[in-house]
C-alpha positions in Angstrom: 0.0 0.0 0.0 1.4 3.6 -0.9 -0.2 6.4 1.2 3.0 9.1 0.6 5.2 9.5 3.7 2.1 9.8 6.3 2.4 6.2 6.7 4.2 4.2 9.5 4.9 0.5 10.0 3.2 -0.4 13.7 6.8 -2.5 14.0 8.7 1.3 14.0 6.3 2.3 17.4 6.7 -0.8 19.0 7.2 0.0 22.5 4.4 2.9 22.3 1.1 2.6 24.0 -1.9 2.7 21.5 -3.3 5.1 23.0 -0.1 7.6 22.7 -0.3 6.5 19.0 -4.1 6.9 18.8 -3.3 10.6 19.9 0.1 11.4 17.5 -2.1 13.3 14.9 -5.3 14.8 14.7 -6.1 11.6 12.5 -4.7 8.5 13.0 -5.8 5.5 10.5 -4.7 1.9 11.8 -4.7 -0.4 8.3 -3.8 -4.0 7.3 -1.0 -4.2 3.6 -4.4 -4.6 2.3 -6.6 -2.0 3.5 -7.9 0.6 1.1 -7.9 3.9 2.5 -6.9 5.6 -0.5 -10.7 7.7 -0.3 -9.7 9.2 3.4 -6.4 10.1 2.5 -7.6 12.2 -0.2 -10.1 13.8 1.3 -7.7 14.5 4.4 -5.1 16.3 2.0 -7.7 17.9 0.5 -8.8 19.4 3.4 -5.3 19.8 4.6 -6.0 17.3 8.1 -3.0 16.2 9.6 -3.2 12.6 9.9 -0.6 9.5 10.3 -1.4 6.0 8.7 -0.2 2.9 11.0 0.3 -0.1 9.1 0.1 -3.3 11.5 1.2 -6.3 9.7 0.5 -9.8 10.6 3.8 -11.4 9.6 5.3 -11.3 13.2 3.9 -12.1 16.8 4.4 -8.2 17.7 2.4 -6.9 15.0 -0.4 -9.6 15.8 -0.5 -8.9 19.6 -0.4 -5.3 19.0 -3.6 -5.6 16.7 -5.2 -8.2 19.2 -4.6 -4.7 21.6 -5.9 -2.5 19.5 -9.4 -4.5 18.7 -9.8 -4.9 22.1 -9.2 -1.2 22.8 -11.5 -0.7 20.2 -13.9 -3.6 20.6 -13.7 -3.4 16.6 -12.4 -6.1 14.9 -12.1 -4.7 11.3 -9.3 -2.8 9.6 -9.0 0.8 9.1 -9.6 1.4 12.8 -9.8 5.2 12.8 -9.2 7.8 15.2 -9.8 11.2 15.7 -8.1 13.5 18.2 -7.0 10.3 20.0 -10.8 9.3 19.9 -11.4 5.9 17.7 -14.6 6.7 15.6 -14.8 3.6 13.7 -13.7 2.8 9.8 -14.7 4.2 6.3 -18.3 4.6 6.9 -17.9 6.4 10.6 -15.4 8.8 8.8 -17.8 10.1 6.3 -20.5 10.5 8.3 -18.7 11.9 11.3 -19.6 15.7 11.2 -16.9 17.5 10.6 -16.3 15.9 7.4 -18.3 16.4 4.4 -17.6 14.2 0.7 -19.1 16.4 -1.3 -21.1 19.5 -2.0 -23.2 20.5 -4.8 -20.3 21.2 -7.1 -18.7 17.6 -5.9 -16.0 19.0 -3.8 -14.9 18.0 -0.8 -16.0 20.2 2.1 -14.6 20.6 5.7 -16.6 22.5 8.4 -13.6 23.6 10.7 -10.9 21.4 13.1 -11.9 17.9 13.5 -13.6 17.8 17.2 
């Protein structure tokens, strides 16, 4: 997955809490290699939103025990896993709808009502 240099293999904060991660940026994204977040990130740099994309592998017993951590943080057991302001939202769906973000307008541009709360 290429998300430009926002994004962050999990193995790199090893040794963080979750929750310290969860907080890092205003918008924080926890994906699988094969989550397709491509649709969030381009309306975050649209809309200029500072966020950090965590990648958490499943190839070692450290990544897998640090998603195991993060679903039960969570109680959510689906990738993306989002966050905003160190407050997990939910995935694609809860982004979109979450109020401070809206797709698109009348002239099909993305639209952003102020900070992320």
């Amino acid at each position: 997955m290429m998300l430009a240099n926002n994004t962050i293999a999990y193995e790199k904060l090893i040794g963080r809490s979750l929750d310290d991660i969860a907080k890092s940026e205003e918008v924080v994204i926890f994906v699988s290699a094969l989550t397709d977040v491509r649709m969030i990130v381009k309306c975050l740099l649209y809309l200029r939103i500072p966020y950090k994309v965590v990648e958490m592998g499943m190839s070692s017993i450290k990544d897998r025990v640090g998603f195991k951590r993060l679903r039960t943080m969570t109680n959510w057991g689906l990738m993306p896993q989002i966050f905003i302001n160190g407050q997990f939202i939910g995935g694609i769906d809860e982004f979109f709808d979450h109020p401070e973000i809206i797709p698109f307008d009348d002239t099909h541009k993305l639209k952003h009502r102020g900070r992320l709360q």
